[in-house]
N, C-alpha and C positions, 0 to 999 in steps of 0.2 A: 513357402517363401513369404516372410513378412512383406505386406506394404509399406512403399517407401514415404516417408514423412511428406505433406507437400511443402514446398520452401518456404512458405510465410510460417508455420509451426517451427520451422528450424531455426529461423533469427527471432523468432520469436522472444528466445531468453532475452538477448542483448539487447533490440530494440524497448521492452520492457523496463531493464536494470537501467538502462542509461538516461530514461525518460524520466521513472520513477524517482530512481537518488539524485535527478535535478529538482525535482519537485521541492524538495526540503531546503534547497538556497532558498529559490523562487517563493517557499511561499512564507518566507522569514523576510525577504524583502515586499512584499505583499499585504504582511501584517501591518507592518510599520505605519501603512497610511489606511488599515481598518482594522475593525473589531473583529476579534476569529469568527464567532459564529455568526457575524455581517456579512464577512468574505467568504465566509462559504456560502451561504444563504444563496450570494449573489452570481458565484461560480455555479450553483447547481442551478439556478435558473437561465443562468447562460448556454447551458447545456442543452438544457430542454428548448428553448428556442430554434437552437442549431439542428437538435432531433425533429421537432414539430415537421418542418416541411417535408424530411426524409420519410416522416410516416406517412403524410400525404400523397407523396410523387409516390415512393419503393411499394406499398401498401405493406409490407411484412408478416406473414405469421403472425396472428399473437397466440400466447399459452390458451388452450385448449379448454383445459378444467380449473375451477376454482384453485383448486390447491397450490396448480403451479405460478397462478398469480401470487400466492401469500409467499411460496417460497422465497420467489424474486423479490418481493420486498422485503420479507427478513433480512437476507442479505446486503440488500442495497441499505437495510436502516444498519446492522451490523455494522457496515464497512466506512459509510458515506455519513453519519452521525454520530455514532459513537467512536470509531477511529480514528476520524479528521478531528471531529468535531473535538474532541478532549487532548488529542497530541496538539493541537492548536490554543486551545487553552493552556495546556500543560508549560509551551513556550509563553502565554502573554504571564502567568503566574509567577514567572522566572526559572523555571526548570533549565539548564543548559542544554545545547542540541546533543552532548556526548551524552547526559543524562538519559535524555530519552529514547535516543538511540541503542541504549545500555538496554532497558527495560524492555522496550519494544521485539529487539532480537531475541528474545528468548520465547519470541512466537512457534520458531521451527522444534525448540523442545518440547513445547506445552502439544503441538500437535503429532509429535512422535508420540509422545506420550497414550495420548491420547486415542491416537486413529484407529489402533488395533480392535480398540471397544468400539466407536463409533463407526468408523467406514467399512471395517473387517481387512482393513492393510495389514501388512504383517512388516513390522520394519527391523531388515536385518542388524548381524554386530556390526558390519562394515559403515553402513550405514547410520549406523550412532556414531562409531567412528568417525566420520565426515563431518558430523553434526556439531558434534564436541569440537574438533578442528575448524568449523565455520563460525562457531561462538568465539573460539581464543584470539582468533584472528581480528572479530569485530571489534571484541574489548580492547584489543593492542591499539585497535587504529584510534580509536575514542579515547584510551588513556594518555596514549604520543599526543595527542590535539590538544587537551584539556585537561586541570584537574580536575578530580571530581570532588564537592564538596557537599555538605548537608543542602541539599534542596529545602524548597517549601514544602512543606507536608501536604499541600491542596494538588501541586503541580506532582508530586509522586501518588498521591494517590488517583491523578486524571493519567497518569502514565500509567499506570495494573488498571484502569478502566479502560486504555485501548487497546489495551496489550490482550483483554479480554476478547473487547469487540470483532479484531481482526482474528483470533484465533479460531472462535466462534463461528466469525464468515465464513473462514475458508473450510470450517470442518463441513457445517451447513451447505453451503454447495455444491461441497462432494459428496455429501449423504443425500441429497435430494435434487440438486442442481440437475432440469434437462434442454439439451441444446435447442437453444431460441437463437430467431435472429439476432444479431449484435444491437440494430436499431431498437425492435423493441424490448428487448433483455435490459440494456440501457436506459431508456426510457423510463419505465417502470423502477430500477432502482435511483435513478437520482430524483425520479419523484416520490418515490418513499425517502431521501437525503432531503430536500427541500422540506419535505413535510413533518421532519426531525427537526430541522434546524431551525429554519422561518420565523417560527411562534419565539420559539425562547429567543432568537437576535429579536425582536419586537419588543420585547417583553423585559430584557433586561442588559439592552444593547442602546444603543443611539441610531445604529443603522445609517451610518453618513461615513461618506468614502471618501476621498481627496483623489481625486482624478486629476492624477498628468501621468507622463509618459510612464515611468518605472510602475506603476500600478496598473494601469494597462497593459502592459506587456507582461507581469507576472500576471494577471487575471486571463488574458490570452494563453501561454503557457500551460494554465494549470488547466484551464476548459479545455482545451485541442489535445496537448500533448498526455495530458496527464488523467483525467476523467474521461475521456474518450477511448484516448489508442491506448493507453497503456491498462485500463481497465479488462478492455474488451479480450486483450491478451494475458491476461490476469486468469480472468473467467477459462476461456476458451484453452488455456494450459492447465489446468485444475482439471478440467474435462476429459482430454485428451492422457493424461498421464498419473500417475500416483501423487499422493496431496500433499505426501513429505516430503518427493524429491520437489516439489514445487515451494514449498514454505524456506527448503534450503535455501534457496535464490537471495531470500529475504538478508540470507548473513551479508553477501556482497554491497546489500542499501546502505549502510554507514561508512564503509572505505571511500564507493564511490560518491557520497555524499560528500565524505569528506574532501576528495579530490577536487570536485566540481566549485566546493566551496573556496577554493584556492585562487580563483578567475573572477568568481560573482562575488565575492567575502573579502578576500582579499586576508583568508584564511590560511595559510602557510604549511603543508603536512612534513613533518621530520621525517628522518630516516628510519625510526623505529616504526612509523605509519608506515613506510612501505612495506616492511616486513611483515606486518600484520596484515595488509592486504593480499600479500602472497600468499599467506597462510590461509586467511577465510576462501579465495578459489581455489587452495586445494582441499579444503574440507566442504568445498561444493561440487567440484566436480567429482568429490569420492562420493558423496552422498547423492547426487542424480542418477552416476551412473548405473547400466543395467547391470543385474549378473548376468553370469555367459546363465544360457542351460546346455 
C-alpha cells in the first residue's frame, strides 16, 4: 500500500503556481523603480540575510561532499542568474510579458524532450498529450491579452537564454539534486545568484534603487513569497516526483499571470483568455496525472 502524501507536498502545486505567477506582475512593478540586474542583486542579498540567522539558531545539515555543494550551485546559478536574470532584461529591452511568456513555456517540451536521455524518465503519449494541450492553452491566454509583434532581437535572444537556463535547472537537479535542508539548499543557491548577478549590476548598472512603498513591497513579495517559499517547493517537488509532470505546472504560469495582472496591471483578460486557461489545466492535470498500474 503506497504512502500517503504528507499535506504540505499536496498543496504544494497551488501554493507554488499562485506565488510564482504573481511574481511576474510584482516584479514588472519592481523594475520600474530599478535596474533588473540591481533588483535582483538586491533581492538575493535580502535573502541571504533573512537565511543568515536561520543558519545560526536551526544549525542544518550542510551537503556532505564536494560535489554536492557544486551541484547546488549550478543550479542556483542556472535558475537565479540566468533565468531571472535575462527574463528581466528580456522585459527592461522591451520584449512584451506575452512575448516572454510565449518562449519561456516551451520549458515543459524542451524537458520532455529531453529527460528520457538525461534523467532516464520515460514520458508517455498521454502525457505529450497534456503537454501539447498545456502549451495551446498558454499561447490562447497571451494571444487573448496581447498582440504579438516583432520584439527586439536582444530581448528574444535573452528569452532562448532563460528558456535555457531554467530548463537546464530543472533537468540538473533531478539528475543529481540530493535532499538538503530547505535553509541550507537555499542558502547556497541564492549565493551562487548573488554571485551571478552582483558584479555585472556594478559593472554595467548604476545600482540605485528609489525606495517608497511600491518597491518595497514588491522587493518583500519577491524575497518571502517568491525566492523563498515558492523555491523551496519548486526544488522539494522535482524531488519528490517525475521532472515533466513538474515542468507541466510551468504551462498554468502565464494564464495565471495573466489573471493576477488584472488587479495589480490593471490588465483586463477577454473571454477567449478564459478559455485558454481552461484548456492549459486541462493539459496539466492530463500531463501530472499518474497512470493506473
Amino acid at each position: 500500500m503506497p504512502t500517503p502524501k504528507p499535506l504540505w507536498l499536496v498543496l504544494a502545486p497551488v501554493i507554488f503556481l499562485l506565488l510564482w505567477s504573481g511574481g511576474f506582475s510584482v516584479a514588472k512593478l519592481g523594475i520600474q523603480h530599478a535596474e533588473p540586474l540591481s533588483f535582483l542583486a538586491l533581492r538575493y542579498a535580502s535573502v541571504l540575510v533573512l537565511l543568515a540567522p536561520l543558519l545560526v539558531i536551526m544549525r542544518p545539515p550542510l551537503p556532505q561532499k564536494p560535489a554536492e555543494w557544486m551541484h547546488l550551485a549550478i543550479v542556483g546559478f542556472l535558475i537565479q542568474t540566468i533565468y531571472f536574470g535575462l527574463s528581466y532584461m528580456a522585459f527592461k529591452a522591451g520584449v512584451s510579458a506575452g512575448g516572454v511568456a510565449i518562449i519561456v513555456c516551451l520549458q515543459p517540451i524542451l524537458v520532455g524532450l529531453i529527460a528520457p536521455r538525461f534523467t532516464g524518465e520515460k514520458v508517455s503519449p498521454l502525457r505529450w498529450l497534456g503537454l501539447a494541450l498545456g502549451l495551446a492553452g498558454a499561447a490562447t491566454v497571451i494571444l487573448a491579452r496581447s498582440s504579438i509583434e516583432l520584439e527586439h532581437l536582444l530581448g528574444i535572444l535573452a528569452c532562448v537564454g532563460a528558456l535555457a537556463g531554467i530548463t537546464t535547472g530543472t533537468l540538473w537537479e533531478k539528475r543529481f539534486g540530493k535532499t538538503h535542508h530547505p535553509v541550507a539548499s537555499n542558502s547556497v543557491q541564492y549565493l551562487a545568484g548573488l554571485a551571478g548577478t552582483l558584479p555585472l549590476a556594478l559593472a554595467f548598472e548604476s545600482f540605485s534603487f528609489e525606495w517608497n512603498l511600491p518597491f518595497v513591497a514588491a522587493l518583500a513579495y519577491l524575497v518571502i513569497g517568491n525566492s523563498i517559499i515558492a523555491m523551496s517547493l519548486l526544488l522539494a517537488m522535482i524531488r519528490a516526483g517525475e521532472v515533466s509532470r513538474v515542468s507541466s505546472l510551468f504551462y498554468l504560469v502565464p494564464p495565471l499571470s495573466a489573471l493576477m495582472a488584472w488587479p495589480v496591471l490593471g490588465e483586463a483578460m477577454p473571454p477567449l483568455g478564459w478559455a485558454g486557461f481552461a484548456l492549459a489545466a486541462l493539459g496539466v492535470a492530463i500531463a501530472v496525472r499518474k497512470p493506473a498500474k
